[in-house]
TORFI-920642 format. One line per 5 residues: number of its first residue (from 0); their letters; for each residue x, y, z of C-alpha. Coordinates in pm, whole numbers, plus 50000, padded with zeros to 5 digits. Each point is the difference from the previous one (the first is absolute). Example, Ala and Ser with C-alpha at 12.3 -4.5 7.8 and 13.67 -1.06 7.14 Angstrom:
0> AS> 51230:49550:50780; 50137:50344:49934;
END
This chain:
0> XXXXX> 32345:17628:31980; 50363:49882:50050; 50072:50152:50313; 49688:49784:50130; 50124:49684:49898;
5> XXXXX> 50368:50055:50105; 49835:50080:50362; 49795:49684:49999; 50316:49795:49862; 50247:50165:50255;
10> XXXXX> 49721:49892:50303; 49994:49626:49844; 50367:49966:50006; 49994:50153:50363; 49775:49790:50083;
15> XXXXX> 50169:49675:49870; 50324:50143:50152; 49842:50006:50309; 49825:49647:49986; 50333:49888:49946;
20> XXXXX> 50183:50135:50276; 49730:49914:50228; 50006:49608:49907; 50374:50018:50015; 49999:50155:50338;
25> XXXXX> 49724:49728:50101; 50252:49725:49842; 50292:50177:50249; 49780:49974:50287; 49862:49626:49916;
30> XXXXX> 50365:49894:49964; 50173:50232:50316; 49671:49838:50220; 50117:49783:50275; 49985:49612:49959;
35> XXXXX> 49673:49867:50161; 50029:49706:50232; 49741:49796:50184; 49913:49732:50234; 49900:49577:50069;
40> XXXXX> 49817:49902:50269; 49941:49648:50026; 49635:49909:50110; 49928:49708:50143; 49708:49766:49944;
45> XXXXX> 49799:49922:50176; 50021:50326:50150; 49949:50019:50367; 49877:50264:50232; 50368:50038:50139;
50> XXXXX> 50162:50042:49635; 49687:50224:49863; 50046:50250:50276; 50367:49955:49968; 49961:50053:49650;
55> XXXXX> 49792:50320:50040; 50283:50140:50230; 50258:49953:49780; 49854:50168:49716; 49890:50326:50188;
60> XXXXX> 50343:50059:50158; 50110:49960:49640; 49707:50288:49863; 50142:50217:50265; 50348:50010:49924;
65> XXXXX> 49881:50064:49605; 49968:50371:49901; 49684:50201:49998; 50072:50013:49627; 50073:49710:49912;
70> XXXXX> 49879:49638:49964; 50217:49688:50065; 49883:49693:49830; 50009:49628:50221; 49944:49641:49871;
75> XXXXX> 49809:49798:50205; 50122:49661:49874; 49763:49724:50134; 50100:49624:50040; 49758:49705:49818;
80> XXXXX> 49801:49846:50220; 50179:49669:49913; 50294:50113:50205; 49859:50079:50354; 49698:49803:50143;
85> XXXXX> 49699:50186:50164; 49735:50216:49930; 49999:50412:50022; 49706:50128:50181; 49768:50268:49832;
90> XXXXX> 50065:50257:50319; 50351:49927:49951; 49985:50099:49588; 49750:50257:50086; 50253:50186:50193;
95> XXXXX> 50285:49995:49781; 49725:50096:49674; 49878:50270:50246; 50414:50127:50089; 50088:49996:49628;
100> XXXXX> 49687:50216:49921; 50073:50239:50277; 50086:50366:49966; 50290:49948:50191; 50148:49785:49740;
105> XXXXX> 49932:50274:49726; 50374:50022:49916; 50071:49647:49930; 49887:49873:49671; 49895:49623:50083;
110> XXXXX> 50050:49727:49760; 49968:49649:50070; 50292:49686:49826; 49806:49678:49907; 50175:49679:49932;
115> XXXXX> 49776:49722:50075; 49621:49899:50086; 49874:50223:50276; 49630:49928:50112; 49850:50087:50350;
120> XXXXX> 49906:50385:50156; 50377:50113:49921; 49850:50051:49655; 49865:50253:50151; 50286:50196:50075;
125> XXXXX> 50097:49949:49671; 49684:50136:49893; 50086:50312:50166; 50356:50057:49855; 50023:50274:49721;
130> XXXXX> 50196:49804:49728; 50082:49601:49979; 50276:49807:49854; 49968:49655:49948; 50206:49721:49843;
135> XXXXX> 49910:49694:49760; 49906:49782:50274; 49786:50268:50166; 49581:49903:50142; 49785:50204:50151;
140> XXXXX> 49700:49791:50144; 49767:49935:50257; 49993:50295:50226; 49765:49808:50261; 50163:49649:49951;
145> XXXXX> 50046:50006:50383; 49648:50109:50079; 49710:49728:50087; 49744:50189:49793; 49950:50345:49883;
150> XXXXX> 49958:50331:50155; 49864:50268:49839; 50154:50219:50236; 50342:49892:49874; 49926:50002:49635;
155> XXXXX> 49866:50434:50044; 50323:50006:50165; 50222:49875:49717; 49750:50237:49745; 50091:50249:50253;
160> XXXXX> 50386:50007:49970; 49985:49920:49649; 49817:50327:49933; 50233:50191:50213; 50310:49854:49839;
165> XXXXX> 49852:49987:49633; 50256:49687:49927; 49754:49752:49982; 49681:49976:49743; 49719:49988:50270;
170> XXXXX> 49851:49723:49832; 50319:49783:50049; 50018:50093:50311; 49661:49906:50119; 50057:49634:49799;
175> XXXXX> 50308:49909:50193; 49797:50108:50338; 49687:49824:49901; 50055:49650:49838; 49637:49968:49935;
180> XXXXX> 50044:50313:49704; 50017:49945:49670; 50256:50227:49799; 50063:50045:49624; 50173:50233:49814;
185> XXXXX> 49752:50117:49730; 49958:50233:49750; 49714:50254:49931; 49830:50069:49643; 50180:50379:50051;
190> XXXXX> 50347:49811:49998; 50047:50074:50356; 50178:49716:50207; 49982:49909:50334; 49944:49735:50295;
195> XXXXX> 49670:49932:50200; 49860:49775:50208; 49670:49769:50028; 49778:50291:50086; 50112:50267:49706;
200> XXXXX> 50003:49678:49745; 49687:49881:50057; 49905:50380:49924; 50223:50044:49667; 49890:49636:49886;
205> XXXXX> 49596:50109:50032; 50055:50320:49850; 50211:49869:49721; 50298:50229:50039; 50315:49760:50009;
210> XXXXX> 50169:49962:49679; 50212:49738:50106; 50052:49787:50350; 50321:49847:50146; 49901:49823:50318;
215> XXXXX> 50281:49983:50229; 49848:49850:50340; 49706:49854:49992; 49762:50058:50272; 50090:49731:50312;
220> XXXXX> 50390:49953:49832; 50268:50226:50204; 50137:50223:49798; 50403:49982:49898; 50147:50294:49800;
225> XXXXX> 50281:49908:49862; 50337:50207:49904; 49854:50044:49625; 49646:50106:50132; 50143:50264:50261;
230> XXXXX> 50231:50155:49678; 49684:49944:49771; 49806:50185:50245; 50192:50297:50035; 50031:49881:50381;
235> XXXXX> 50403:49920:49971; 50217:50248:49898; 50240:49760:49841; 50106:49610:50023; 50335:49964:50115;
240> XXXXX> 50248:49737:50098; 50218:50187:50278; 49951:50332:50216; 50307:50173:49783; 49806:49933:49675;
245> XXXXX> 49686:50247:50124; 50254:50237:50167; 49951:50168:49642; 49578:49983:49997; 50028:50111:50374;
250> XXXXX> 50248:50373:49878; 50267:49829:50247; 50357:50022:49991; 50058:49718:50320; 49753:49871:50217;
255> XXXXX> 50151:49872:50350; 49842:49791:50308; 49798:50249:50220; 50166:49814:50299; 50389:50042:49897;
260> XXXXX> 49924:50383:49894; 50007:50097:50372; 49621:50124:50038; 49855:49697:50202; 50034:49903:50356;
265> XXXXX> 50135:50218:50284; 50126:50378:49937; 50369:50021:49982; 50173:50327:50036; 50286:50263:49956;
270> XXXXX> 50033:50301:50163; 50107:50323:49860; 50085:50311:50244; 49914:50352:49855; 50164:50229:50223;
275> XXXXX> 50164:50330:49998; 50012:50234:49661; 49890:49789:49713; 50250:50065:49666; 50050:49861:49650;
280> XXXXX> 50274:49797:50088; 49817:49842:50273; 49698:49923:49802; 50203:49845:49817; 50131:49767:50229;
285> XXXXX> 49710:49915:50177; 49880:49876:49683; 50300:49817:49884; 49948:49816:50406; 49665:49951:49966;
290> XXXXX> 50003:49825:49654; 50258:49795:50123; 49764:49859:50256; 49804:49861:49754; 50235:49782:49772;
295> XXXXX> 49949:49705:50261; 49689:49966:49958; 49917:49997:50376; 49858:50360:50059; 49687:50089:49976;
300> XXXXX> 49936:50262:50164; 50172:50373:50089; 50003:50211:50324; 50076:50353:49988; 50120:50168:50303;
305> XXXXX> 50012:50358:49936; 50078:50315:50219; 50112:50257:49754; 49973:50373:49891; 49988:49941:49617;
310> XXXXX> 50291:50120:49830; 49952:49933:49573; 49653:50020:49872; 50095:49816:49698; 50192:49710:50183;
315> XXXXX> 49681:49937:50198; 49772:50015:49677; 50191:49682:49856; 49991:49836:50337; 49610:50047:50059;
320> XXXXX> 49887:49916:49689; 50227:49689:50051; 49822:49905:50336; 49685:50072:49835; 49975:49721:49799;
325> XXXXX> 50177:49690:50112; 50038:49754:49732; 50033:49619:50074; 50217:49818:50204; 49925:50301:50209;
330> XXXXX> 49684:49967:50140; 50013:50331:50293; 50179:50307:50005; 49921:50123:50360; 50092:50345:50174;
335> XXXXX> 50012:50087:50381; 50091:50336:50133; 50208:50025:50274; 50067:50381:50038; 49900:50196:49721;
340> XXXXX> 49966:49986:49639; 49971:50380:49856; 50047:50145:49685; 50069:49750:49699; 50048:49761:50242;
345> XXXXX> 49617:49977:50082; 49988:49874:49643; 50182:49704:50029; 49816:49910:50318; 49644:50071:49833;
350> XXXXX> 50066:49791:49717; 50073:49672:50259; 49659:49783:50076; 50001:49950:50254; 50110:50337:50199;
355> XXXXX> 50035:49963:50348; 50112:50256:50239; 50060:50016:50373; 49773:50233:50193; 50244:50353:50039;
360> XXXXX> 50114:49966:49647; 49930:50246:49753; 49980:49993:49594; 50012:50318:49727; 50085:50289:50121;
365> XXXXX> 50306:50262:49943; 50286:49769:49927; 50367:50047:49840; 49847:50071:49671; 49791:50281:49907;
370> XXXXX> 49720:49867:49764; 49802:50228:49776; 49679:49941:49812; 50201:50087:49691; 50282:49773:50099;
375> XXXXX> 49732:49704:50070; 49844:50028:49658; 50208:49789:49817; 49902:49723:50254; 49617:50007:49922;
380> XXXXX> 49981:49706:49851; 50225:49812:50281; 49834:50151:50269; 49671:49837:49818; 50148:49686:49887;
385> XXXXX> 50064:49978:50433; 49675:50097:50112; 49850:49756:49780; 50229:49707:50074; 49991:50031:50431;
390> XXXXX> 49633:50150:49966; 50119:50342:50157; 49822:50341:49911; 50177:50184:49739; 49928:50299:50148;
395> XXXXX> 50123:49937:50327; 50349:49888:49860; 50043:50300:49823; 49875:50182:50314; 50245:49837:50204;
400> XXXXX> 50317:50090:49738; 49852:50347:49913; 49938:50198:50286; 49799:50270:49782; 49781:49738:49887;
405> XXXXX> 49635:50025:50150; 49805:49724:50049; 49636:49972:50121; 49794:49699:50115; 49691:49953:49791;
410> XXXXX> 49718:49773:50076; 49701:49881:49746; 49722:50150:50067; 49810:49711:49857; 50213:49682:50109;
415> XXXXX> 50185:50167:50325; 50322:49907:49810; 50335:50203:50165; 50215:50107:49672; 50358:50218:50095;
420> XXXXX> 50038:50239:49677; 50111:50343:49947; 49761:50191:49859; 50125:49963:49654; 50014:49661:50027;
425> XXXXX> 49642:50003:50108; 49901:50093:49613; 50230:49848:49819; 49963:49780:49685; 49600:50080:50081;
430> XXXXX> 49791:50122:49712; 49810:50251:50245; 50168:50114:50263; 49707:50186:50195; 49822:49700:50069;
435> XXXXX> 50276:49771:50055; 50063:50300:50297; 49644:49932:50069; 49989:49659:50047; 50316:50041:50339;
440> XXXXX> 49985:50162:50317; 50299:50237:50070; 50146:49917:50348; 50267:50100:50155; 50359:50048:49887;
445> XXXXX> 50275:49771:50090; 50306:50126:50175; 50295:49840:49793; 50261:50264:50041; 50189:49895:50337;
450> XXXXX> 49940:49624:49933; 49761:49769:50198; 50037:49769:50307; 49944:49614:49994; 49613:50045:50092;
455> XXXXX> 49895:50241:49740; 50212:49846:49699; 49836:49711:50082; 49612:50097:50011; 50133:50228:49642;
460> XXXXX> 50078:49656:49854; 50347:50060:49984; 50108:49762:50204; 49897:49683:50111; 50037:49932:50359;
465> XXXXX> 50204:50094:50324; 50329:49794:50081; 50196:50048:50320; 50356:49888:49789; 50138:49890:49736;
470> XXXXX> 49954:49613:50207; 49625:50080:50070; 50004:50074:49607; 50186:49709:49883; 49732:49793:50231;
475> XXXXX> 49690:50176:49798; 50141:49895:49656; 50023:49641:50107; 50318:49936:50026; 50182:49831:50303;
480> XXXXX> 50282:50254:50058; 50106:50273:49957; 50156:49958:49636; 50360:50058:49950; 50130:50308:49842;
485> XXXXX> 50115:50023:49580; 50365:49878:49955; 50182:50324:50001; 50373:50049:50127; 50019:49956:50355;
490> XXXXX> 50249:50364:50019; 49740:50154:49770; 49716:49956:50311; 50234:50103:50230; 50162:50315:49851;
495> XXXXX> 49601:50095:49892; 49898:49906:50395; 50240:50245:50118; 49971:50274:49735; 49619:50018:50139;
500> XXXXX> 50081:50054:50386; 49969:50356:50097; 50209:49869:50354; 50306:49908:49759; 49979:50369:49802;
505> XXXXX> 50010:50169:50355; 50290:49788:50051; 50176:50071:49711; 49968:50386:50080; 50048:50014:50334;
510> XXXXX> 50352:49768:49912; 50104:50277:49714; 49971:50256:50149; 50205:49892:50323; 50221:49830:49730;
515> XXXXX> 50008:50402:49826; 50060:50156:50289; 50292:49739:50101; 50159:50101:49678; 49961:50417:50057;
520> XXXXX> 50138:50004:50335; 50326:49802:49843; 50252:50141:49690; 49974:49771:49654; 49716:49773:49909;
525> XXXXX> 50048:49653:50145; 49738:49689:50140; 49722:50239:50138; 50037:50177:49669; 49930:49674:49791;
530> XXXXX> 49738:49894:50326; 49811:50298:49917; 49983:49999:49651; 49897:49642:49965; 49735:50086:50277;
535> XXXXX> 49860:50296:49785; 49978:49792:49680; 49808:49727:50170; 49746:50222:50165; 49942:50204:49666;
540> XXXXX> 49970:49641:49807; 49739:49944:50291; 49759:50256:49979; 50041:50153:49674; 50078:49680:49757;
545> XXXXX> 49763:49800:50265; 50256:49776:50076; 49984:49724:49694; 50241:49755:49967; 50032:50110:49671;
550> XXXXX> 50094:50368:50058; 50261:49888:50252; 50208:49797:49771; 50044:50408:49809; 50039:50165:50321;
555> XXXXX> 50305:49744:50105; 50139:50039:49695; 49958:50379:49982; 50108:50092:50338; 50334:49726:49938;
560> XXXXX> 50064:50186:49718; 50031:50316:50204; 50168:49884:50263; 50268:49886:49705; 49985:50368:49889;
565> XXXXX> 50074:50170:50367; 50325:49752:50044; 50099:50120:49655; 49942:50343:49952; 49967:50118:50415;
570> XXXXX> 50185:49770:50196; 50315:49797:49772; 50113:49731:50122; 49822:49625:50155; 49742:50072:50266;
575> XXXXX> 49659:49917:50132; 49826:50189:49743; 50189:49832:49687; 49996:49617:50187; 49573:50076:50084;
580> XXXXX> 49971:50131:49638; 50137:49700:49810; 49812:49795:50252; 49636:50177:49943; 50107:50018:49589;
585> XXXXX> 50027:49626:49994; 49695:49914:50240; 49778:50221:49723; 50158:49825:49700; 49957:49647:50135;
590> XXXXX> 49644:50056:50108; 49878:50168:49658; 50150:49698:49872; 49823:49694:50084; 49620:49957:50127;
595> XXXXX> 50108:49767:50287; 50205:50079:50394; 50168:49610:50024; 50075:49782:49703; 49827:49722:49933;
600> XXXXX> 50092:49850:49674; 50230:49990:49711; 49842:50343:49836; 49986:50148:50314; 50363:49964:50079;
605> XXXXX> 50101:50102:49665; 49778:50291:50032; 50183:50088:50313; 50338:49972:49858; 49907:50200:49727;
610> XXXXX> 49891:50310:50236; 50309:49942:50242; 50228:50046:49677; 49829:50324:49889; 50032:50171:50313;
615> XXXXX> 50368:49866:50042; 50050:50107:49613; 49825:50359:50085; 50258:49991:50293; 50308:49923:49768;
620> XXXXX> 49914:50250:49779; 49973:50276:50274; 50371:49879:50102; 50102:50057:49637; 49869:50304:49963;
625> XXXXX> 50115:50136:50316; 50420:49924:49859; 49917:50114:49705; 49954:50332:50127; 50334:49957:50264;
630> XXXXX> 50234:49892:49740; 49866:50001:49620; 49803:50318:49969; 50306:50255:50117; 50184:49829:49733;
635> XXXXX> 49738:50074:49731; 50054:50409:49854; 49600:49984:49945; 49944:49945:50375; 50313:50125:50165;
640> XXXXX> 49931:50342:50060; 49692:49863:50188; 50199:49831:50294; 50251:50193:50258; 50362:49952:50021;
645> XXXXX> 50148:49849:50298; 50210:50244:50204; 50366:49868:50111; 49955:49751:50267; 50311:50056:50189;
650> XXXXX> 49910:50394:50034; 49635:49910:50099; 50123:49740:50268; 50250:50268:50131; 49739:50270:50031;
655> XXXXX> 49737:49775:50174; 50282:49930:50306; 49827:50131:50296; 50225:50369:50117; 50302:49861:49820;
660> XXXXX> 50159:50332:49770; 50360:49864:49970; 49944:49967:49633; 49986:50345:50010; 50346:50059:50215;
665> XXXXX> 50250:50301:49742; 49687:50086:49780; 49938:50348:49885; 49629:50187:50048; 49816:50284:50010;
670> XXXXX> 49783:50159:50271; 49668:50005:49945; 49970:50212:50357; 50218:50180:50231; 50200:49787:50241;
675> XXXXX> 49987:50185:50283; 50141:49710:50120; 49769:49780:49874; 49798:49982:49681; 49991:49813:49648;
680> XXXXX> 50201:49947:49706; 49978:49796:49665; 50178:49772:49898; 49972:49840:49669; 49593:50097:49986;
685> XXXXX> 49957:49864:50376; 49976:50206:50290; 50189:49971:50323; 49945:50119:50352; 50371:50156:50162;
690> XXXXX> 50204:50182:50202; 50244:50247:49903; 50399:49999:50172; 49863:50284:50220; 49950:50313:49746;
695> XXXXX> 49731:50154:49852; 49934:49889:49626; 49775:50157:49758; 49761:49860:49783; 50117:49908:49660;
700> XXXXX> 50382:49985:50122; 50164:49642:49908; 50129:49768:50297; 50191:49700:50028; 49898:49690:50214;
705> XXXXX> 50302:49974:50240; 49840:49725:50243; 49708:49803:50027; 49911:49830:50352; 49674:49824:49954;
710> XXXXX> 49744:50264:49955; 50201:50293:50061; 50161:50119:49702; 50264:50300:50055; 50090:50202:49723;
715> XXXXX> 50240:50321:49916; 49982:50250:49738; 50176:50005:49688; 50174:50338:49829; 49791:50046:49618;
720> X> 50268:49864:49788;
END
């Protein structure tokens, strides 16, 4: 029996242990969640036909720039009708209580500010709000004050929005649209409180049901419900003096005005170029640019002009599921292919709404990355968090980055509805998959592999219209130019610019290897030499490290610091290859130091400075460590038998005159040949070409140097002593 009851006491504490952890991880996550913000509008009443639809606009450009996800909340704060004379129209209200209502405003979370009397039809766009706020000094009355007698018409249409909203008691509802209503708050024998009006009294009265009676507006009296009522009600979700004080009842960290957060009026835009092989270091930076764009305040919208091959699956991961969900002041993140946008790169354009393209452009396909299904499943859940955001086919994506990937068009047999799936995607998360196979039509598969043209990505969904450039483009998204492009260092453009032309790499080669062959058909390595080289470097920093700024900065500094090593350890001395090394070593070091090509401020300049004295301290040290080894190290017994001994100067300079022997005038040798007259002898370990006095000597025989005339050299033979 023990064994039992440890196992059951062992699962308890597993369990507890486990309860635990999972409400402390669900503490991490509610603290590590991002702040919430949110947004005013100011209404105005009377509300006009000019500020309703203005209104309307306003909040839907606002719903679109909000996550799929995600709901942004926005007070509507109205002004008292005390402030602004007039009257707002019931057409007017009817189309604001319509807009708020609207599935396109799903993602905003509507509440409405009240601090004052508001009567008239903008009640009823209070009416449709889903939460209210009010202050002490807050009336809601007569919702037809402004009409000349009732309409039934408009009092179903208040019921009508009230229903849909679920704010508003009906009965309330239909009081403040029909003066002529009675309305009470009563309760019934079974305890049960609520409000009715004339019609459902007169009922409960008869019957004998209502326990007790408040009337609030009797029948003919416009009804006013005041700050107190709307709490007592349940109606307002908290009485407040200022907007900060219900930050807390609203879950809001700040709440701005919609019109200074950049998401009203005209489109404003930045421009970010994709181009070429896309790298970490480069996502990076387009980031760090793009997110600089938006500290103004101005932007609103971002254009991506891409022509690229891909390059870093991962890299384009974090910028697509960036794109993918825009969060206030930006309102667009826009995409237009120019040229091409293959591999990875198809990613980031797919994840841009909207994705134009100009008519011979092509997206997916083979690019500079290989993707593989296994290499793509870590992304499953970005790849859907995408599709759901721009309203893209999963499938398709993952078609277009997986070239294995099969996908089939499927249409409902029932509803004619055109589905893109796999076939396992067909079945899955469906309790039976047979008939859920049943219930689609199989058509035919869709060719992913080699990418697809403007026409066909478009009628796939993929992408959203045709755009003849990047101006055409600009024009479609609203905006009145062509926007200017992220603040990024001016060299940084122009290095990239020229790392991508394939005219500049054929340049570079065909200049080496002239340069190379300059340098064979000459002794030594001089400029052609150091032409060449630098020539070679560039061309392989073009095509292989696809010619970032990033990777030049290494390659200047690499190939400077062997340039430095051929002047030391090939060629001693001061030459073209030592001068262009120190030059190349201290254009690297100053660029990997600072983020910027021209000054511009204090930092900037001391950021400068700073890089200018590393490269000349790097440069110093080289010095020092170059007389160091001249003078210190053949001083130093650990290092001395490392470095040669100088030979005697005045016997080197003697032996280097051109056909000059009269150093060797009386010296005694030995024939290394016959002379017979002529032949060699050594002298002192160097060999001689001469003459003999006219006799025959043997080899080995010793001879005297009796006269020396320039190159001729006579000798005679000695006796053995």
């Amino acid at each position: 029996m023990k064994k039992p009851l440890t196992f059951c006491l062992f699962l308890c504490l597993l369990c507890t242990a486990g309860t635990g952890f999972t409400a402390h991880a669900f503490a991490q996550d509610e603290e590590q969640s991002e702040p919430k913000s949110g947004y005013e509008v100011t209404v105005p009443n009377p509300l006009d036909a000019a500020s309703a639809t203005q209104l309307i606009k306003d909040l839907t450009k606002l719903a679109n720039s909000v996550p799929a996800d995600r709901r942004t909340t926005v007070l509507l704060k109205f002004q008292s009708d005390s402030k602004v004379p007039g009257k707002t129209t019931f057409e007017d209200a009817l189309k604001v209580a319509r807009g708020i209502t609207s599935p396109q405003l799903r993602r905003l979370k509507i509440v409405t500010f009240l601090d004052g009397e508001i009567t008239g039809h903008s009640v009823l766009a209070i009416i449709a709000s889903e939460a209210l706020l009010t202050t002490r000094e807050a009336v809601i009355g007569n919702a037809v004050a402004d009409e000349i007698q009732a309409d039934p018409t408009i009092l179903l249409t208040y019921e009508s929005i009230a229903e849909r909203r679920g704010l508003f008691p009906t009965p309330i509802v239909a009081a403040l649209a029909d003066p002529g209503l009675e309305l009470a708050e009563i309760t019934r024998i079974g305890g049960e409180r609520e409000y009715a009006t004339t019609k459902t009294l007169n009922e409960l009265r008869k019957e004998g049901k209502i326990l007790k009676e408040n009337i609030i507006s009797p029948a003919g009296l416009p009804l006013k419900f005041d700050a107190q009522q709307l709490r007592s009600a349940r109606i307002s979700a908290g009485i407040i003096d200022t907007i900060d004080q219900g930050l807390e009842l609203l879950d809001l960290a700040t709440i701005e005005p919609l019109k200074q957060a950049g998401l009203l009026g005209d489109p404003k835009g930045a421009m970010l170029e994709i181009t070429g092989a896309i790298t970490g270091g480069r996502v990076q930076r387009w980031q760090s640019n793009l997110s600089a764009t938006l500290k103004s305040g101005d932007t609103n919208t971002w254009l991506i002009a891409m022509d690229s091959t891909g390059g870093d699956l991962n890299g384009s991961m974090i910028l697509a599921g960036w794109f993918s969900q825009p969060e206030p002041p930006l309102r667009t993140v826009a995409a237009n292919i120019s040229g091409e946008a293959r591999g990875d790169a198809a990613l980031i354009a797919l994840a841009c709404k909207p994705l134009m393209m100009t008519p011979d452009s092509t997206i997916g396909g083979p690019g500079a990355y290989a993707i593989s299904t296994e290499g793509l499943q870590p992304y499953d859940e970005v790849i859907d968090q995408i599709a759901t955001s721009t309203n893209r086919p999963a499938a398709l994506i993952r078609g277009i980055l997986d070239p294995t990937t099969v996908v089939y068009q499927y249409t409902n047999r029932k509803t004619g509805r055109i589905r893109y799936a796999t076939e396992q995607d067909l079945v899955l998360n469906v309790d039976d998959p047979e008939l859920e196979k049943a219930k689609w039509k199989r058509g035919e598969q869709i060719q992913l592999s080699e990418g697809l043209d403007a026409a066909t990505a478009i009628s796939l969904g993929l992408a959203d219209g045709e755009a003849a450039s990047t101006a055409d483009a600009a024009k479609r998204l609203g905006l009145t130019e062509t926007p200017p492009l992220v603040s990024d260092r001016g060299l940084v453009r122009f290095v990239e610019n020229i790392g991508r032309s394939t005219s500049v790499a054929f340049l570079l080669l065909f200049v080496g290897f002239i340069a190379l062959s300059a340098e064979a058909s000459s002794p030594g390595l001089s400029i052609p030499g150091f032409i060449a080289l630098t020539c070679f470097a560039l061309f392989f920093w073009m095509k292989f490290l696809a010619g970032t700024a990033e990777w030049l900065e290494l390659v200047a500094f690499t190939l400077g610091l062997i340039c430095i090593g051929i002047e030391i350890f090939v060629l001693p001395g001061v030459g073209i290859f030592g001068i262009g090394g120190v030059l190349l070593m201290i254009l690297g070091i100053v660029l990997m130091s600072q983020t910027f090509i021209l000054p511009q401020n204090s930092f900037q300049y001391q950021i400068l400075n700073r890089g200018i004295w590393t490269a000349l301290a790097a440069l110093l040290g080289l010095i020092a460590g170059v007389i160091a080894m001249r003078y210190a190290l053949p001083h130093v017994p650990l290092f001395s038998g490392l470095m040669m001994e100088p030979e005697n100067e005045t016997r080197i300079n003697e032996a280097e005159k051109l056909a000059d022997y009269s150093n060797l005038l009386g010296r005694i040798g030995l024939t290394t040949t016959p002379l017979r007259p002529a032949g060699k002898i050594k002298v002192d370990e160097q060999l001689v070409q001469v003459v003999s006095d006219g006799s025959v000597i043997p080899r080995g025989q010793r001879v005297k140097i009796t006269e020396v005339n320039g190159t001729r050299v006579v000798v005679e033979a000695q006796e053995d002593a």
